[in-house]
C-alpha positions in Angstrom: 26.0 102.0 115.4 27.2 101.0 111.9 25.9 100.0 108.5 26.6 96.5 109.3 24.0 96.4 112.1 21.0 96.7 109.0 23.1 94.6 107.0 23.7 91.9 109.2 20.4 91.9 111.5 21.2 90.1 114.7 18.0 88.4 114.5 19.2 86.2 112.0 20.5 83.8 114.6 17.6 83.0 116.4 16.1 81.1 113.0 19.4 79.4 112.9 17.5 76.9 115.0 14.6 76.1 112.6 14.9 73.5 110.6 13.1 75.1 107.6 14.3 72.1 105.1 11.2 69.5 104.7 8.7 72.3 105.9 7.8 73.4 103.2 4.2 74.9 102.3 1.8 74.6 98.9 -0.1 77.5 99.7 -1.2 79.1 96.2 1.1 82.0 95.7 2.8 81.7 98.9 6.3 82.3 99.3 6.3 81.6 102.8 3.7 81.7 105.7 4.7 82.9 109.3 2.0 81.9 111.5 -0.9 83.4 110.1 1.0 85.8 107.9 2.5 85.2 104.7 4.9 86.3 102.2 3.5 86.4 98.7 5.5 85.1 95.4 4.6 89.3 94.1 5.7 91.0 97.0 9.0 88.5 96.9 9.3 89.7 93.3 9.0 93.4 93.5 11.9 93.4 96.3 14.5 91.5 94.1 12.7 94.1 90.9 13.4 96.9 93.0 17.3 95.8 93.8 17.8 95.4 90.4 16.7 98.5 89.8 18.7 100.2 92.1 21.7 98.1 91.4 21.9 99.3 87.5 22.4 103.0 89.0 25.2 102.3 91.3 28.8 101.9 89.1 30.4 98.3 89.2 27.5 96.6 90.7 26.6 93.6 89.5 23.0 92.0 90.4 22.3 88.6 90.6 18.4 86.9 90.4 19.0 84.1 92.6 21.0 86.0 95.6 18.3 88.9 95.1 15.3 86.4 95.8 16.8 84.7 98.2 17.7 87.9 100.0 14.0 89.2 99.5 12.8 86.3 100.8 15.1 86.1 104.0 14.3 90.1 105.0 10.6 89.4 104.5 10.1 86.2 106.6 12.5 87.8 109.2 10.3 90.7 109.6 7.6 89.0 110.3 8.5 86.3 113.0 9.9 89.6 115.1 6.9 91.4 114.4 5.2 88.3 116.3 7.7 88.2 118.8 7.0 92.3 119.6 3.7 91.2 120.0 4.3 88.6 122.3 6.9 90.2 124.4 4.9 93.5 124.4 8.4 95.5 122.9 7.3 98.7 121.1 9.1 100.3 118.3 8.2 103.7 117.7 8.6 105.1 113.9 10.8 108.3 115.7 13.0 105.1 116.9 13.0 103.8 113.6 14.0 107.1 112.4 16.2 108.2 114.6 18.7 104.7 114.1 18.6 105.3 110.8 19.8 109.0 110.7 22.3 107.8 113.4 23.9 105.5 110.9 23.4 107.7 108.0 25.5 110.5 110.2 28.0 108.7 111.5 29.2 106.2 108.7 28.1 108.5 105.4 28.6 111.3 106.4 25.0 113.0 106.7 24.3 111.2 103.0 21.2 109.0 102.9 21.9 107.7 99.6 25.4 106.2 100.9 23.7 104.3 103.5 21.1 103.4 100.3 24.0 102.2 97.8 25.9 100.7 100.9 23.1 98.1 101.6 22.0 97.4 98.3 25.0 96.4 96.7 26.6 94.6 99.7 23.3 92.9 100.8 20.5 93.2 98.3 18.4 95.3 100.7 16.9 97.9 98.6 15.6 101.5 99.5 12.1 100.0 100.6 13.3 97.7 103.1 15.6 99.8 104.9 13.0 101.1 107.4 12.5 97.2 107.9 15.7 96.1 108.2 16.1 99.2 110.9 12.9 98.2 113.1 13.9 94.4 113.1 17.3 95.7 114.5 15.7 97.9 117.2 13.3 94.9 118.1 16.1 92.5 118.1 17.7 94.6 120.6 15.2 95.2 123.0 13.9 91.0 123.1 17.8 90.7 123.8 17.7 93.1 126.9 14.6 91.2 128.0 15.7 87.9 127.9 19.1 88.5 128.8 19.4 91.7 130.9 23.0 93.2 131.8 24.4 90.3 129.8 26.9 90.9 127.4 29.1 87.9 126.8 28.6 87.0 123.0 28.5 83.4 123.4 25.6 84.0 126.6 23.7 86.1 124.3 23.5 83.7 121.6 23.0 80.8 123.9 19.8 83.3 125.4 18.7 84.0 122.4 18.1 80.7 120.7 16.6 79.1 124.2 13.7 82.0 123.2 13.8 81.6 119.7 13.5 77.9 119.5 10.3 76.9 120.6 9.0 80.4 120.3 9.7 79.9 116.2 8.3 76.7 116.6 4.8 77.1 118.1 4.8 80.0 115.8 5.2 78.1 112.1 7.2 78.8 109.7 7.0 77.2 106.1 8.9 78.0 103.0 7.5 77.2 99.5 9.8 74.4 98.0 9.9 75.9 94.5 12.7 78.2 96.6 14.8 75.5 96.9 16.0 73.8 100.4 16.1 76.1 102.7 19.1 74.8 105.8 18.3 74.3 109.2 21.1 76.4 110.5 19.9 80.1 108.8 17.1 81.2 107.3 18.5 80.6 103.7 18.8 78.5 101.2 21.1 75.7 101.2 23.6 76.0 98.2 23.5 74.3 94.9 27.3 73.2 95.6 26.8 70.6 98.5 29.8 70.1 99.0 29.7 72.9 100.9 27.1 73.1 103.9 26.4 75.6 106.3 27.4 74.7 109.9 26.2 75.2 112.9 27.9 78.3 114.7 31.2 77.0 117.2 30.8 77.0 120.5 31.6 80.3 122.5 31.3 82.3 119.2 28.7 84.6 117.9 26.5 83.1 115.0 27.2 85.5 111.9 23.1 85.4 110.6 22.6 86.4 106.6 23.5 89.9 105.5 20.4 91.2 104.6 18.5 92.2 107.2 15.0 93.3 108.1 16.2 92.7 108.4 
């Protein structure tokens, strides 16, 4: 297991089927709304506040507001539509699971120093202290959904394929809406589109593995 795995939560590719741009929602305060759940402008807030934060005590970092939403945003959503699919699927994640991941990570890439695994994913995906638990849990969840859905399979390409035949109308009987004041959010990830259109997100190639947004929870 490696930092990456937090940073770069698998999970991510299942959205990469919603098409997120258009649905937007005009809940008050209401970044976004997962089914009946929903992401509030203040918790959205105090994420990016918190990287910030940490960012400032880390030499040569450099924080930016708009990459910090957007990746508060992203981890939050994210956690909650695989919260809804452990529900569904019945896929338990115990906080000793959680914990023992973590240390895993923290013992073989830093180590045995927490605070490298801490600076590692803050300044390389804007996921601050708080979320790393997250970011861990949705990793763990991810896993086990993928073991269900697509047992002994480990051809990349099948994987995906498995995963987004779940994810797609799962995600979609489910709801997802993202408020509009966050811009357009692209129907390939669960991000924003970029203010440069020239250059668009495309859909993953056939027969590779769909690289989903490094932030995780996650």
């Amino acid at each position: 297991m490696s930092s990456s795995r937090l940073r770069r939560t698998a999970a991510a590719v299942a959205l990469a089927v919603l098409a997120l741009s258009g649905c937007g929602t005009n809940q008050a305060g209401a970044a976004s709304v997962v089914g009946d759940s929903v992401v509030t402008d203040a918790q959205v807030a105090d994420v990016a506040s918190e990287t910030q934060t940490q960012l400032a005590s880390v030499q040569g970092a450099a924080f930016d507001e708009k990459t910090a939403t957007d990746a508060s945003l992203t981890m939050q959503t994210r956690h909650l539509i695989l919260a809804a699919v452990a529900a569904k699927e019945g896929i338990t994640v115990t906080q000793g699971q959680v914990d023992a991941f973590v240390k895993n990570v923290v013992d073989t890439q830093f180590g045995g120093t927490q605070q490298g695994l801490v600076d590692d994913l803050v300044t390389k995906s804007n996921i601050p202290a708080s979320q790393v638990q997250a970011a861990a849990r949705d990793q763990l969840v991810y896993d086990a959904l993928l073991a269900k859905i697509a047992p002994g399979i480990t051809d990349q390409a099948a994987q995906s394929k498995a995963l987004t035949g779940y994810m797609k109308p799962f995600v979609a009987e489910l709801g997802v809406q993202v408020a509009p004041r966050y811009g357009t959010w692209n129907v390939f990830a669960l991000g924003p589109v970029p203010d440069d259109l020239s250059f668009v997100p495309a859909a993953p190639a056939s027969g590779s593995t769909p690289t989903p947004l490094p932030s995780a929870t996650g």
